[in-house]
N, C-alpha and C positions, 0 to 999 in steps of 0.2 A: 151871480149865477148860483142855484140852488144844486142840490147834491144829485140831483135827477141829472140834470144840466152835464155833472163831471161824468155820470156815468157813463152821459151819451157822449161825450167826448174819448171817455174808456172805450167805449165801442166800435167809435169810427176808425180808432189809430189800431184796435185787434183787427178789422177787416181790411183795412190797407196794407197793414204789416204784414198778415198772412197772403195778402197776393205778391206783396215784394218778394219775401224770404221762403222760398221750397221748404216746404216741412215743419215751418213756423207753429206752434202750438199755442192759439191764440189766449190759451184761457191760462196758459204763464205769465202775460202781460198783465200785474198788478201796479199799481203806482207803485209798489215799496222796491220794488225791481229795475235792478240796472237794465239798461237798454243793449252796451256788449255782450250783458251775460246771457242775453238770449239768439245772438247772434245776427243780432240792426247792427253793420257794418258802415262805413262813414257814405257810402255812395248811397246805400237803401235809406239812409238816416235823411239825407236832404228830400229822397225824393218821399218819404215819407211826409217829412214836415210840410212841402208843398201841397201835396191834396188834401193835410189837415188845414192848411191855411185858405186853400178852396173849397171845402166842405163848408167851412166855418164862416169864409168869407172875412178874414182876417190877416194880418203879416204879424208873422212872430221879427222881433229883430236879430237880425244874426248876431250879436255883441253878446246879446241873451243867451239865445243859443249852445254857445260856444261851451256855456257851464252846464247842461241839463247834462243829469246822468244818467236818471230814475224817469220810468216812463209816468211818475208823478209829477216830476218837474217841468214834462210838456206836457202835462194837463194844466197845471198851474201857467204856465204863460199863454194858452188858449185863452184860459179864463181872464186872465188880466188883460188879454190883446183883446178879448173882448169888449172888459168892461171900459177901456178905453172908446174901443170904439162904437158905443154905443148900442152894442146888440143884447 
């Protein structure tokens, strides 16, 4: 996946995220940023991950999961459930 590629995965998780979270300020959502500290609570966080994994047409594995903290670190296993799966 090329750097266009992560962006547009940056994109999709600020437009999801801002229809989860009231008041969500999408343009906070940098990879370098924790995902608590903008207030993705653990129930927004799964149903998050869900339409990223149907956008993308991917599964992230939950085991993985469990460690992301940084909304970089679910770019990074987009990209790797990707290139797994062939996309």
């Amino acid at each position: 996946m090329t750097t266009a590629t992560e962006n547009n995965i940056l994109d999709v998780i600020r437009t999801e995220a801002t229809k989860l979270v009231p008041g969500l300020d999408a343009e906070r959502l940098r990879p370098e940023v924790h995902i608590a500290d903008v207030g993705i609570e653990s129930v927004q966080m799964i149903e998050l991950v869900a339409r990223v994994e149907e956008h993308f047409e991917v599964t992230l594995p939950d085991y993985e999961l469990s460690g992301v903290e940084t909304i970089g670190g679910l770019i990074a296993l987009v990209v790797a459930a990707g290139s797994a799966d062939g996309h």
